[in-house]
N, C-alpha and C positions, 0 to 999 in steps of 0.2 A: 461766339460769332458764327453766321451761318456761313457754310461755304459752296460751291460747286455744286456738293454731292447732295446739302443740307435744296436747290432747287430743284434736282432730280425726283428727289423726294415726295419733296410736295408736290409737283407736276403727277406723278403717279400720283397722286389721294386725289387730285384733281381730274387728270386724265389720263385714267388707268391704259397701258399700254396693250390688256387685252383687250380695247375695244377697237385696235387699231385692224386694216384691213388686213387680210392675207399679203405679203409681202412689200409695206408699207414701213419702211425704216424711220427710226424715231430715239427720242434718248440724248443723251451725251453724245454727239461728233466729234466735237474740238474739246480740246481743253484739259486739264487736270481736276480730279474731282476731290481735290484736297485744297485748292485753291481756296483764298476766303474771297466772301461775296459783299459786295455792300450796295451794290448798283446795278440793274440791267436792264436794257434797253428788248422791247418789245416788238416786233413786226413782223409784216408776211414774209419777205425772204432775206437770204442772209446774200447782201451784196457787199462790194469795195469799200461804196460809199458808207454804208453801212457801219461795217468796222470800225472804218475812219470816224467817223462819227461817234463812237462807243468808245473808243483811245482817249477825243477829244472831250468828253465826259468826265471821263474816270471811270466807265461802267467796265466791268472784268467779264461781263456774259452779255449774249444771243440768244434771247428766246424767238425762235421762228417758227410761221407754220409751216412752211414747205422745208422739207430738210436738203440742205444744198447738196447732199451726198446721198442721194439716191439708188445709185446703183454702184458696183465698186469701181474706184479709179483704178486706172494701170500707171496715172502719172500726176505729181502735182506741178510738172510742168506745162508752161501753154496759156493762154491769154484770155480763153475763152472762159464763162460763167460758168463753175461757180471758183476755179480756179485762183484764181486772183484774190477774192476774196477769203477761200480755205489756208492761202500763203500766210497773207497779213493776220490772220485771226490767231494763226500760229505762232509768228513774230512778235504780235504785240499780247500775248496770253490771254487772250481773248475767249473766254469754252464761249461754244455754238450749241446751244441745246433745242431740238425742235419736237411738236407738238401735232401733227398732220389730222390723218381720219380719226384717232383716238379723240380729238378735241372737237372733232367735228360730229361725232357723236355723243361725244359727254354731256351728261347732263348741264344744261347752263353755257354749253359750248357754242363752236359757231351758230348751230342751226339754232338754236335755241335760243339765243341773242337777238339772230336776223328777226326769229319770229316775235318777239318783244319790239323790235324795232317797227316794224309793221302793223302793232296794234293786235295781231291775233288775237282771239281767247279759244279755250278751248284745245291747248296746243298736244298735238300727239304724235308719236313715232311712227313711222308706218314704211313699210317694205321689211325685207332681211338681208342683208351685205354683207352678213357671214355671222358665224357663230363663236360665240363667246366661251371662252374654256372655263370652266366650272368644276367644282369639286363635293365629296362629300366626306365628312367628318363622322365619324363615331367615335361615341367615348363613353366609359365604364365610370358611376359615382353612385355614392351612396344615396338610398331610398330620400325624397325631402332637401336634398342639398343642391338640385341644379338650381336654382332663381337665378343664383350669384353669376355660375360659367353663362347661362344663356345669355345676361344681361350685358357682360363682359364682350361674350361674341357679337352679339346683334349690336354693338359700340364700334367692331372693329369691321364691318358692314358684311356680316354672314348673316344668312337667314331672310334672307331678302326675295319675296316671289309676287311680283306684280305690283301691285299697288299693299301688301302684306308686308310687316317685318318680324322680326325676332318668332319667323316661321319655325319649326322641329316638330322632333316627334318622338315620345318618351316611352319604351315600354319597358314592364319589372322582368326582373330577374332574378338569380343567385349568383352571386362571383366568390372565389373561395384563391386562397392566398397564402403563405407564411412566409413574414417577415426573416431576413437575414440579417444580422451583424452588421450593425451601422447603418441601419433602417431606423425612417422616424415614424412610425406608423399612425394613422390617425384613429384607425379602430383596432384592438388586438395588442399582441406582445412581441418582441422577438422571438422568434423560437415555436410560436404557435399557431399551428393549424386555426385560419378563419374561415366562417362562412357566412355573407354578408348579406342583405336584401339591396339589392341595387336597380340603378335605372340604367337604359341605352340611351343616349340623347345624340339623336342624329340631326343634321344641320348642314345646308347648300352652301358654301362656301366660292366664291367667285376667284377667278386668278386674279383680279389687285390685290385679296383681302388674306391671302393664304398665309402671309410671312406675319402678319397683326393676327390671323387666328391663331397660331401655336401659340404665341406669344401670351395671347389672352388665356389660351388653352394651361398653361406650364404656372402663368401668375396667378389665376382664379380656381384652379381643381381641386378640392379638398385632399386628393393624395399626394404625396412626393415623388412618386412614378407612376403616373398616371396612364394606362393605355388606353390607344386610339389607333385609328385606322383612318387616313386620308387617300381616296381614291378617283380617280378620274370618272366626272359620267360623259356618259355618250349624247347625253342629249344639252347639251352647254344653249345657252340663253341665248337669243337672238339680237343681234349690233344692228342699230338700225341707225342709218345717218340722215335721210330725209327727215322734215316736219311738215306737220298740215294743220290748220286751226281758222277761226271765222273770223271775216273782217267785222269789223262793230256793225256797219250793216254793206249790204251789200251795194255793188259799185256798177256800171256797163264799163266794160271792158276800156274804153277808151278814156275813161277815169282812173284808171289803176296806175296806170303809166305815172301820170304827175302826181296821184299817190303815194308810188315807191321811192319818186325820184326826192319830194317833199322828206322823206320820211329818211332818207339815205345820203341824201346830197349828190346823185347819180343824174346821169342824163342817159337812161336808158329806151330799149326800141323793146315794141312789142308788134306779136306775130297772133294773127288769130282775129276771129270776127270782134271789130271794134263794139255791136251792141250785145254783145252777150253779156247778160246777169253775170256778176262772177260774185259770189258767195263764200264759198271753202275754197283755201290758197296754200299750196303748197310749198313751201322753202327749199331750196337745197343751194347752199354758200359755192361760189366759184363755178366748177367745170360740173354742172347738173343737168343738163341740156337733155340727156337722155334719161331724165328718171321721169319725165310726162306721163307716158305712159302707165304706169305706176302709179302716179298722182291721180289720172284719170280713172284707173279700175277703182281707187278707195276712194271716189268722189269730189277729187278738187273740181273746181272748172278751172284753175290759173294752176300754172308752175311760175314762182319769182327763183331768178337762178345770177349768175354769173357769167354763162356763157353759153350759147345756143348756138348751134352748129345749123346751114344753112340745111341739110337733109332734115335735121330734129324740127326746124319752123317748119318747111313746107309740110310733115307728116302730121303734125301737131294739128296746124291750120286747117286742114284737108277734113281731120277726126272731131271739127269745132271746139277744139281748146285751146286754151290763151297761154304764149309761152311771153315772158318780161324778161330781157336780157337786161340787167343791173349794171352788169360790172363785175368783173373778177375782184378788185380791190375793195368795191361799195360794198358785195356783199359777206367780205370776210373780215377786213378790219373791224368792223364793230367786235366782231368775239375776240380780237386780241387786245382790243381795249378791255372786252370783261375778263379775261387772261388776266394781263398786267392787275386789276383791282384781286382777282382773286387770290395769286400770287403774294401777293404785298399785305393780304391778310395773314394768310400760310406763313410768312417770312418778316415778323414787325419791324426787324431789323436793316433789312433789305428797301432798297429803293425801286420802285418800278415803274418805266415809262412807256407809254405806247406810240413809237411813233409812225410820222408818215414819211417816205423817204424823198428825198431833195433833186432827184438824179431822173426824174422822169420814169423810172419803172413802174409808178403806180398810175399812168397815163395821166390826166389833167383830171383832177375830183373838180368839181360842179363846185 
């Protein structure tokens, strides 16, 4: 039976927690992670009604993307948001597990949803929002035997550089050894001085993938004490949350609007000359208002976002690019719909729903 700990899980294979921003909390909040799971309910944030709603269910979990616990409480008393909610969730053993920029960078996550939902092609990452911590593996095996470990890691998602996988790099050596007393040795004897022809097989290893490389590393190695060396590099891979990609063809600006809205169920406003070509569109789920700029140096002519701050339209407008305020709900729900499917793969066991909430927090969807 899967439980608590058996969603946590999979949410990291899903949306690794280092792709999350510089202090952007995530993970297990509530709950016990021994609890068994058979139900959970889906959404942007973890409210009252929420809960109540998850009780009335039978669901034992909160997948959310805003994690209600942000920064540390000094009390869980008090009426205010997310309070009330953190009580009950308690109460009724309710774990709260959230999903934030990790999911909003993840592949297939928010932005990556919105940009399917839009029609894009062509869909690409672009900017950097921080960097991703990263590893490198070394390991000692005999001349002719890596196929198997390489094949094993690049499963367990090492070796990974750009649009490449099961990337490394192999170079010979001599490694020399003598087994001790209660050694199983694969070349050699107890007691005997070897000296072997071997290879180095070096390999990029990512912080989700580090606990599944040993792992892969210790089951697949042809020795029983295998040495390696796992090390931090300085240059970790770039977390990028924006998207950018082409409309099927292009639109004047004052088309795009009843496009997005068509495409989202949004009644959203746009800022910017109504007859400009717009062409290449960029995404960014929720509070994106200020990644235009950005959009604009790698060639979008639109930003489609969530939320546009009146300084972000006027500067925007002034610079002749088109900003599309969506909706903070419009343009994030979609990825917790693909959440909840992706989930409910991960977990055959497990039930998973996406919903919308009752209580007016998600303003009035179109």
């Amino acid at each position: 039976m899967s439980t608590v700990a058996s969603l946590v899980a999979a949410l990291e294979q899903i949306a690794p927690r280092s792709l999350a921003l510089p202090g952007d909390p995530g993970g297990l909040q509530v709950g016990n992670p021994a609890a068994p799971l058979t139900r959970a309910l889906v959404a942007l944030d973890c409210t009252l009604a929420l809960v109540r709603q998850a009780a009335d269910e039978g669901a034992e979990a909160l997948v959310v993307h805003h994690p209600p616990i942000y920064r540390p409480l000094s009390t869980l008393a008090g009426e205010e948001h997310p309070l009330p909610a953190l009580r009950a969730a308690v109460e009724r053993g309710i774990a709260v597990v959230a999903a934030h920029t990790n999911w909003d960078a993840a592949d297939g996550g928010v932005n990556d949803t919105l940009a399917a939902r839009l029609s894009l092609q062509d869909v690409t990452p672009f900017g950097q929002d921080a960097l991703a911590r990263s590893y490198k593996l070394v390991t000692f095996l005999p001349a002719g035997s890596a196929d198997a470990l390489l094949d094993a890691l690049a499963d367990a998602g090492c070796g990974q550089i750009g649009l490449y996988r099961r990337c490394a790099f192999l170079s010979p050596g001599s490694g020399t050894f003598e087994p001790q007393p209660g050694a199983q040795p694969t070349i050699g004897e107890v007691g005997t001085r070897e000296t072997v022809e071997e290879v180095r097989l070096e390999m990029v290893v990512p912080e989700s993938a580090k606990e599944r490389a040993l792992q892969a590393l210790r089951l697949y190695h042809p020795y029983d004490e295998p040495a390696f060396d796992l090390y931090e590099l300085a240059n970790g891979g770039a977390v990028s949350i924006a998207r950018a990609g082409l409309l099927p063809e292009p639109l004047p600006a004052r088309e795009l609007r009843p496009f997005v809205d068509t495409a989202l169920g949004s009644r959203s406003r746009l800022f910017g000359p109504a007859e400009r070509s717009v062409s290449r569109v960029a995404v960014v789920g929720g509070s994106g208002g200020d990644y235009w700029a950005s959009a604009m140096a790698t060639g979008c002519d639109a930003l489609v976002t969530g939320e546009v701050r009146h300084h972000e339209a006027v500067a925007a407008a002034e610079a002749g690019f088109v900003l599309v305020d969506a909706g903070h709900f419009h343009t994030e729900h979609p990825g917790m719909e693909a959440l909840a499917a992706r989930l409910a793969d991960a977990l055959s066991d497990v039930r998973f729903n996406a919903v919308v909430p009752q209580d007016g927090s998600a303003g009035n969807p179109a």
